[in-house]
C-alpha positions as CSV (number, residue, x, y, z in Angstrom):
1,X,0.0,0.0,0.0
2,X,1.7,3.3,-1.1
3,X,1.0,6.6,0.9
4,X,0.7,9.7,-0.4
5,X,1.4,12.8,1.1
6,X,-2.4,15.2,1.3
7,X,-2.0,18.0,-1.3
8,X,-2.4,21.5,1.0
9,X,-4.4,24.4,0.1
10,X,-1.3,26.5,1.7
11,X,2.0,26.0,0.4
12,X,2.9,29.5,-1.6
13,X,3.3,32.1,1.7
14,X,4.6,36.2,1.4
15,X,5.8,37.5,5.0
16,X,4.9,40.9,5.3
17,X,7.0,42.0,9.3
18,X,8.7,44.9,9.5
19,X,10.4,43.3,12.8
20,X,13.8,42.0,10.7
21,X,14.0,39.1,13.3
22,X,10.5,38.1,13.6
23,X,10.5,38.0,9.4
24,X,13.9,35.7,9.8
25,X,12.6,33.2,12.3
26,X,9.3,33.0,10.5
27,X,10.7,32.2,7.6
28,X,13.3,29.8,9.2
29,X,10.8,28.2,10.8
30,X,7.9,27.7,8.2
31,X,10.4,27.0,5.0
32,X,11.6,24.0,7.6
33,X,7.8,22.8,8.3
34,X,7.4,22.4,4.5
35,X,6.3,25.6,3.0
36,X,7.4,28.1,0.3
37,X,8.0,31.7,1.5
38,X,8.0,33.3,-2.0
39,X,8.9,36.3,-0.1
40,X,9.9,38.4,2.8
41,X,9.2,42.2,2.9
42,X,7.9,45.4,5.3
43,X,6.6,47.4,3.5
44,X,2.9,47.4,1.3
45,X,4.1,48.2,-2.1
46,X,6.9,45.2,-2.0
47,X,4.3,43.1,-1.1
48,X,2.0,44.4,-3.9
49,X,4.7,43.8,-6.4
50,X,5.4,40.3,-5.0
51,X,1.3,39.0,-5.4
52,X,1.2,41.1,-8.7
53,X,3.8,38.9,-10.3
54,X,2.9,35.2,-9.0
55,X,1.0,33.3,-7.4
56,X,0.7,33.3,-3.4
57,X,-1.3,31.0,-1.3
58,X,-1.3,33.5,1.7
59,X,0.0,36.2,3.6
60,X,1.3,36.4,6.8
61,X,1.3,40.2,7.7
62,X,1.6,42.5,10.7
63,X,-0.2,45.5,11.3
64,X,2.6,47.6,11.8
65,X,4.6,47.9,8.6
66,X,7.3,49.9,7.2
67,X,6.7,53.2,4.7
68,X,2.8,54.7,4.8
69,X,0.4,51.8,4.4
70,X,0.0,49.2,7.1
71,X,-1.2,45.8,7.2
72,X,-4.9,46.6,7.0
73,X,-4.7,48.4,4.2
74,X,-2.9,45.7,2.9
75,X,-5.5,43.8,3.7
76,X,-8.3,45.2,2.2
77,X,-6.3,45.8,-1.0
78,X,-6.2,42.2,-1.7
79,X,-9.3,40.8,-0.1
80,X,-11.5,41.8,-3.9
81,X,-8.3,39.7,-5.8
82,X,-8.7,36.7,-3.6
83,X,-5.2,36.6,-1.7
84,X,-6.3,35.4,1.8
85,X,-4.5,37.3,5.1
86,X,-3.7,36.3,8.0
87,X,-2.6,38.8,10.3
88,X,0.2,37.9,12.8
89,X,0.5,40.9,15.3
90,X,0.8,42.6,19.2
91,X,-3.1,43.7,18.5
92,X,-5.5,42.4,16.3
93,X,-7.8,45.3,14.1
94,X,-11.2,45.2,15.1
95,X,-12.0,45.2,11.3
96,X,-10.0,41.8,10.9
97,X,-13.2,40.0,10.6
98,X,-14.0,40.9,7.4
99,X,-11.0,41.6,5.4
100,X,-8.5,38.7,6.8
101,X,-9.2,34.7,7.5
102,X,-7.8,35.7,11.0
103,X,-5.4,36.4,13.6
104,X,-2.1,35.3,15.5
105,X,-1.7,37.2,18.4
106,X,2.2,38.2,19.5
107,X,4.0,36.7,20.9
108,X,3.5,33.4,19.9
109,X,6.0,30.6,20.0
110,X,6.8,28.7,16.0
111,X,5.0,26.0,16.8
112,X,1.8,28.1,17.5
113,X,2.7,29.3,14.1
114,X,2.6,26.1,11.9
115,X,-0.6,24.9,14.1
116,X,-2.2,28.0,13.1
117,X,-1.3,27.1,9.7
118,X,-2.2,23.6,9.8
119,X,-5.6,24.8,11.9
120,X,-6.0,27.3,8.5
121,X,-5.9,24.5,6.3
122,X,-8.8,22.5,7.9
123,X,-10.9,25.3,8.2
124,X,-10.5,26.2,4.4
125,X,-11.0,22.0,3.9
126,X,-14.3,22.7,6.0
127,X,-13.2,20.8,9.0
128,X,-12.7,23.0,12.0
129,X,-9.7,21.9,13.9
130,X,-11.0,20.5,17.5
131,X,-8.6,23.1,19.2
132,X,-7.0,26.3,18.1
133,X,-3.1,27.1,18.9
134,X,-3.0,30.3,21.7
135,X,-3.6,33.4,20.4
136,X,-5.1,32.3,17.3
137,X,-8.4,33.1,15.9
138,X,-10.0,32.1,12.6
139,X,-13.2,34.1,10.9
């Protein structure tokens, strides 16, 4: 009997921190759990430039970013294209509701960031996950 490996829904990720060693261990830590970080920026138009030219499965952005625009306007610039958000940061927008697929509150620890990925997937498969990692909550 061969096994195969489940296809995810999330592979393709775009870290938007402007913390230089929050983006580093998140994308340590998640390109060792498996996934593709097609990018790590701060700032709204990098990561404008980075979905404009390919294909990302989700982004993982803080509120707080770099340059004029912050995460939630980042997040309801690419709610209408389809790019789903999930927004990793010291205080969740009361808005995140309705433009993101949820929130990880800081500080979290990595594992509570690949469970929250991993919780993600089932939701999006239409199984919620019997328990959520701390700090995480899914809309």
């Amino acid at each position: 009997m061969l096994f195969t490996r489940k296809q995810r829904l999330i592979n393709r990720l775009l870290i938007v921190e402007d913390e230089p060693l929050v983006a580093f261990d998140n994308e340590h830590a998640l390109g060792e759990a498996g996934y593709e970080v097609v990018a790590t920026v701060d700032r709204f138009g990098d990561a404008m430039a980075v979905i404009e030219a390919g294909e990302v499965d989700l982004i993982l952005s803080d509120v707080a970013l770099a340059g004029e625009h912050d995460g939630v306007h980042l997040a309801r610039t690419v709610q209408p294209l389809g790019v789903r958000l999930l927004f990793v940061t010291g205080s969740c927008p009361v808005e995140a509701p309705q433009i993101s697929v949820g929130c990880l509150t800081k500080p979290y620890a990595q594992r509570d960031l690949i469970d929250s990925l991993k919780a993600l997937e089932l939701a999006l498969a239409g199984k919620m996950p019997k328990r959520l990692p701390v700090g995480l909550s899914l809309y």
